[in-house]
N, C-alpha and C positions, 0 to 999 in steps of 0.2 A: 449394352448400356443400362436397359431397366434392370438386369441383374443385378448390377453393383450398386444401382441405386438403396434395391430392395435388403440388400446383405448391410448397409450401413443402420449404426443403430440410434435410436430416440429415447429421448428423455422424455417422459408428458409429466406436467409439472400443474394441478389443480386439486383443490379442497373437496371438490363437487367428486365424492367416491365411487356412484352410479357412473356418472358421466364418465369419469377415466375407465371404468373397466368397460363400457360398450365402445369406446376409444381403441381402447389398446386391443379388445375383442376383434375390432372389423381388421384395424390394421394388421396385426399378426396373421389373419386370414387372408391379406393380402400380400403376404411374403416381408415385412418388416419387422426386424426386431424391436421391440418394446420392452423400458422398463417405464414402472412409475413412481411419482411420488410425490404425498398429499399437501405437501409444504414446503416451504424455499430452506428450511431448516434442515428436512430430511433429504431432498434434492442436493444440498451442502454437501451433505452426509456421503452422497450416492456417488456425486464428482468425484470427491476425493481419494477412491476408492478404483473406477471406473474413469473409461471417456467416451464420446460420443460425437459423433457425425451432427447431431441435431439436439438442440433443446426448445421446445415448444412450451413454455409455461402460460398461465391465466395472468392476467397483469393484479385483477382486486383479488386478495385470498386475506384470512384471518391472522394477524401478523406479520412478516414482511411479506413486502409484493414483488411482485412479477420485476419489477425497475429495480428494487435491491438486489435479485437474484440473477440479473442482467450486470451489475456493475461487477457482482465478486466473479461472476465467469471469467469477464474479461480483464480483471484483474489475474485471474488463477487460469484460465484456458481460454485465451483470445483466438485460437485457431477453429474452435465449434462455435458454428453456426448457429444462432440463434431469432429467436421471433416470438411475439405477445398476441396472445386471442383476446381481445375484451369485447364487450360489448359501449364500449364508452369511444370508439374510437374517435369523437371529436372532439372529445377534453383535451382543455389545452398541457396535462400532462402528457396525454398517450403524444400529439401532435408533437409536442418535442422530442419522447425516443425517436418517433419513427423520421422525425429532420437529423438523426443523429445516426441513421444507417440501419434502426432496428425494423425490421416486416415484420406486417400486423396482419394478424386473422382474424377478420371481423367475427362477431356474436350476432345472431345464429349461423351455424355453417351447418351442411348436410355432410355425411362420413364421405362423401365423393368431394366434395371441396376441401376438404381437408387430405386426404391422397392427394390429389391433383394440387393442391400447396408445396406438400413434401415433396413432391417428385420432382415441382420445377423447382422449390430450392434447392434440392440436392444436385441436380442436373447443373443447374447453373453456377456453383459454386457459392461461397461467401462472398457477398457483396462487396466487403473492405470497405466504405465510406469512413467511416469512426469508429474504431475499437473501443471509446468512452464518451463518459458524459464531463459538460463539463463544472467545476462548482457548481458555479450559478445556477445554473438548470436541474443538477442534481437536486439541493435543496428548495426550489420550489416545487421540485413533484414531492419532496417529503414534505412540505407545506401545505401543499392541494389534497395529497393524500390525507393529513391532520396523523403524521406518523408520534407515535414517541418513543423515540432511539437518539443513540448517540453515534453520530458521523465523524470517523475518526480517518483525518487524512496525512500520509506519510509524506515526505520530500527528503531529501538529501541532506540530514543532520538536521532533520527538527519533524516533529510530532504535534499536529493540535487535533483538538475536539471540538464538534459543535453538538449541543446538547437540545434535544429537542422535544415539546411536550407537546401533544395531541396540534403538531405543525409548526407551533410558536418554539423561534429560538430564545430559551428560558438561560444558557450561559455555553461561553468559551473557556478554553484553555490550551496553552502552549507554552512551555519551561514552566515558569514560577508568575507568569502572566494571566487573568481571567476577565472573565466579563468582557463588555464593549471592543475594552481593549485590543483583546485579544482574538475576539471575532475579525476585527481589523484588519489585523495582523494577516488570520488564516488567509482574508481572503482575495489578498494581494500575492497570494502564493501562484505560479504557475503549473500546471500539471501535477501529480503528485498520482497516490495511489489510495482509493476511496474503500474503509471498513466499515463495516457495523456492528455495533453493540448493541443490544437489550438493555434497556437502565428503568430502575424505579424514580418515577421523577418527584417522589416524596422528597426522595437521599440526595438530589438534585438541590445544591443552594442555586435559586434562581437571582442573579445579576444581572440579568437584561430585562430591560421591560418596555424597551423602541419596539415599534414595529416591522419584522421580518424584513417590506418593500423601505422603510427609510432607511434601516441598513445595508442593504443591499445596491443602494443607490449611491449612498456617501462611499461605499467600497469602492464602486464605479467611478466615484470623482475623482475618489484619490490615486485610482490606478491610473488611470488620466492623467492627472497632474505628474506622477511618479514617471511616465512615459516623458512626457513634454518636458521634463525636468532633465532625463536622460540625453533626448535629443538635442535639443541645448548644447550640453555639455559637449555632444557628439560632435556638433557644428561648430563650436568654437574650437574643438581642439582642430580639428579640422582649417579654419581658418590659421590659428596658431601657426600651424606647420607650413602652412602655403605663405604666410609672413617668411616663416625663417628661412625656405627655400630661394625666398627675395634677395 
C-alpha cells in the first residue's frame, strides 16, 4: 500500500523557492515523486503537459492564487486531488474553499506533517464533496484577495466577463451587453465553466461603480424572484391539468 502511495506523483505549487526546494528535497528522500513550480502560471504550464496524483499549492502567491489554480484544475483535471497550505486558514476566503471539498495544510507545518498529509490523502482517495466553486463565492475570494483579472465564465451558447480591479467589479460583458447590466445577467447563470485572464485595468472602460456586496445581493433577489416566478408557473400549470382531467 505505502508503495503505490510513494510511486504516485506531486505537484508543489509556491513562490517561496528555498522552501519548495527543502520540500521537494525531504519528499524525494522519502520515495515520492516531485515536480515544482514557482507560480499558478508555470504550474498551468506543467498540467498541461503532465498529470498528477496530487497538487499541493500555497493559497497567497504573487499573481494568481492558490483559489484560481484550484478552479482551472477542476475545470481541465477534476480527477487530481488537490489541497492549499496557507497560513491564513481563518479567513473567510480560505473557510469557503475548504466548505467547498478543498484540504488545507495549515502554516507552519514540520516536513513530517506534511508526509503524513500526503500519505493520508493519497491513502484515502479524493474526497468528491465539490469539484467547483460556485459564482458567488468565487468572486468574493477574488474580492478579499483585492485580485485584478478578468473572470470569464462559459455556459451553453453564451460567454460573459466580470472585470475586476484590485477586487472591485469595475465592468461586465456578454453578446453586445456591458456594465450593471450585464453583471446581472452573468449572474443568474447556473453552473458554467470559470477562466482567467490577466487585464490592464487602464484599457478597462470602468461602468460599474455599485458596490461588489449590493450587486451581489440584487443578483440574489432576482434569482429569487426568477425561481418564484418559475414555481408559479409550475403550479398553475399543474393545477391547469388537474382542471381538465375534471
Amino acid at each position: 500500500m505505502h508503495k503505490l502511495i510513494m510511486m504516485e506523483k506531486i505537484l508543489l505549487v509556491d513562490d517561496e523557492t528555498e522552501l519548495l526546494k527543502s520540500l521537494k528535497d525531504y519528499l524525494e528522500r522519502k520515495g515520492f515523486n516531485v515536480t515544482t513550480a514557482t507560480s499558478v502560471d508555470d504550474a498551468i504550464e506543467i498540467i498541461e503537459k503532465d498529470t498528477f496524483s496530487f497538487i499541493l499549492s500555497d493559497l497567497r502567491m504573487p499573481g494568481k492564487s492558490g483559489a484560481e489554480l484550484y478552479v482551472t484544475v477542476r475545470n481541465t483535471a477534476p480527477e487530481t486531488r488537490f489541497a492549499l497550505m496557507t497560513a491564513y486558514a481563518e479567513e473567510h476566503a480560505c473557510k469557503t474553499l475548504k466548505a467547498h471539498g478543498v484540504d488545507i495544510l495549515e502554516k507552519p507545518f514540520s516536513l513530517e506533517d506534511l508526509e503524513n498529509f500526503l500519505k493520508s490523502k493519497l491513502s484515502h482517495g479524493f474526497n468528491g464533496v465539490v469539484f467547483g466553486l460556485d459564482l458567488t463565492d468565487l468572486i468574493q475570494i477574488i474580492s478579499m484577495e483585492r485580485k485584478t483579472i478578468a473572470l470569464i465564465i462559459k455556459i451553453p451558447g453564451a460567454v460573459g466577463t466580470l472585470y475586476f480591479s484590485n477586487g472591485e467589479l469595475i465592468n461586465a460583458s456578454v453578446d453586445n451587453v456591458t456594465g450593471v447590466k450585464a453583471a446581472y445577467e452573468i449572474l443568474l447563470w447556473e453552473g458554467g465553466e470559470f477562466l482567467f485572464r490577466n487585464i490592464d485595468p487602464e484599457k478597462i472602460n470602468r461602468e460599474i461603480n455599485i458596490p461588489l456586496e449590493g450587486i451581489l445581493m440584487e443578483a440574489m433577489r432576482r434569482k429569487e424572484a426568477k425561481i418564484n416566478k418559475k414555481n408559479k408557473k409550475t403550479k398553475k400549470g399543474g393545477e391547469n391539468v388537474k382542471a381538465g382531467g375534471t
